[in-house]
N, C-alpha and C positions, 0 to 999 in steps of 0.2 A: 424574463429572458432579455441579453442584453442587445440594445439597436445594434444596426449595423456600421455606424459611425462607434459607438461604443465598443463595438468589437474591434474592430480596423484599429483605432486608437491603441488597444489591449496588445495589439500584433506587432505592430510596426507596419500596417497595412498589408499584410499575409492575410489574404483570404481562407477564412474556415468552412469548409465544404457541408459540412452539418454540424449542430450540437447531438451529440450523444444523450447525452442524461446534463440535464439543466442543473440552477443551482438548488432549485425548489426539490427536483428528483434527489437529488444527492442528500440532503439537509433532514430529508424524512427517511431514508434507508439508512444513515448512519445511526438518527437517533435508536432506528429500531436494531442496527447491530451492536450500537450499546447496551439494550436492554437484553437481547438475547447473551454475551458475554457474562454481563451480570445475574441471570438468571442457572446461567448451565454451569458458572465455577460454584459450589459448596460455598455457601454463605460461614463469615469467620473464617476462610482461607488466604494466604497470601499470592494477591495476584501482582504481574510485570509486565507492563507491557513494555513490549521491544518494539519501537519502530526502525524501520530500512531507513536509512538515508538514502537520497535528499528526495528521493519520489514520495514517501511517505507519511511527510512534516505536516501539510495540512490535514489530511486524513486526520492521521493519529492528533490532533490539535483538537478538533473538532470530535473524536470518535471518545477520548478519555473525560472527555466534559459530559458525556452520556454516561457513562459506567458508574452507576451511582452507589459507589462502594469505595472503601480504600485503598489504593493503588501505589504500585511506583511507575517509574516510568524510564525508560533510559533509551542509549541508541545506538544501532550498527550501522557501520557504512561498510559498504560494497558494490562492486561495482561493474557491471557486465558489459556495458553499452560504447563509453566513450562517446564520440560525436556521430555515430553512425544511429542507423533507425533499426537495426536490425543486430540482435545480439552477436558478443565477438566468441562467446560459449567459454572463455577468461574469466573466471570473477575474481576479484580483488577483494581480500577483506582490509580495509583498510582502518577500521576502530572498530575494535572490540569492550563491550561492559566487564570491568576488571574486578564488581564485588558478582561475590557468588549468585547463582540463580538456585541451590540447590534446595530441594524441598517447594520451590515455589510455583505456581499457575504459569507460567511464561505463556504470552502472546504476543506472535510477532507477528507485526501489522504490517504489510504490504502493500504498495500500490498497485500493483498489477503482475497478476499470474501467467506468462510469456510460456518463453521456453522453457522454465523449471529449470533453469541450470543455477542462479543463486540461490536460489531454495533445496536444492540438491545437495549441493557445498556445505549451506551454513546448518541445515538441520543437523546430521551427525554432529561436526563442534558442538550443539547446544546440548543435544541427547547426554553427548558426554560430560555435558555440567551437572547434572544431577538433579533437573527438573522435577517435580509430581507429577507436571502433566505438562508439556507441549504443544500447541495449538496456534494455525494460521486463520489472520483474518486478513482479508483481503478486499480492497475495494473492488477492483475489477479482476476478471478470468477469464481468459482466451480460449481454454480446454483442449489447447494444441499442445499441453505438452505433454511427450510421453514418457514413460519410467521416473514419473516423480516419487520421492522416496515416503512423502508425507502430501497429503489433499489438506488444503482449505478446509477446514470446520465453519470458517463464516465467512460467506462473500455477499458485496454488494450490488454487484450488477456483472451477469455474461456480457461480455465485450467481444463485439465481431473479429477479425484478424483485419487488422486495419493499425496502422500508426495513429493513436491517441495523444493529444497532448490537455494540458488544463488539469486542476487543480492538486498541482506537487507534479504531475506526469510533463515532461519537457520532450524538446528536439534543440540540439545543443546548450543546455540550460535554460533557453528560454520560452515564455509560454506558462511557468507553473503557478504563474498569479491569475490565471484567467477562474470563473469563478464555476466552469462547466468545465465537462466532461467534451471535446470534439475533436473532427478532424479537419485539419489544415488540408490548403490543395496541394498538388506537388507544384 
């Protein structure tokens, strides 16, 4: 865990009120949502993963180096937040992956399960591409949203209803190099 001169450093001297899930915590549930990935797609199938932008770069960084199988790998952006802490229920898709998904395992890796309003949006678009199978992984889940169209098949840690920032998770872009999971003070 990082000192607290380490951390302050990390912030711009923004106080973090707790670490959530460390870098140690995180480091051991990824590798193990690698091996469950790997284990539940049909070995000899073609898998994809999708990561979100930009919350999802380390994540997926660290989570496809676990899946020890052959993959591709691409990315969506979108984008619900703006510089607020609290979803605008707007999402933007702003890049789409332009070769086909059809026939293949698609997982789209997520940094955090909120409102369900970008995940609500972008699954129908994917359904529509003509996947085999669909499937969200997700680092964190908040379980406050309701009428999601599609659950998480793999998360890594329930996350309280708190503004998170650390590892890809930001508050106005900044924060996503911190190497935990925490929360800043107001």
């Amino acid at each position: 865990m990082p000192t607290t001169a380490e951390t302050l450093a990390r912030t711009g001297g923004q106080p973090i009120s707790r670490i959530l899930f460390s870098e140690e915590q995180i480091a051991a549930r990824v590798a193990e949502l690698g091996e469950q990935i790997a284990r539940d797609i049909p070995e000899g199938e073609d898998i994809l993963v999708l990561g979100l932008l930009k919350g999802s770069f380390i994540f997926l960084s660290d989570l496809v180096r676990q899946i020890k199988r052959p993959i591709e790998v691409d990315f969506l952006i979108a984008s619900s937040y703006g510089t607020g802490t609290e979803s605008s229920g707007e999402v933007k898709l702003l890049y789409a992956r332009q070769a086909s998904i059809e026939g293949k395992h698609v997982v789209l890796v997520e940094d955090i399960v909120d409102s369900g309003t970008t995940l609500n949006r972008l699954i129908p678009i994917l359904q529509q591409r003509g996947p085999r199978s669909l499937e969200i992984c997700a680092l964190l889940h908040k379980h406050i949203a309701q009428n999601v169209v599609k659950e998480a098949r793999w998360v890594g840690f329930d996350c309280p209803q708190e503004f998170v920032i650390g590892y890809g998770l930001d508050h106005s872009e900044k924060y996503r190099n911190l190497p935990f999971v925490g929360v800043i003070q107001p």
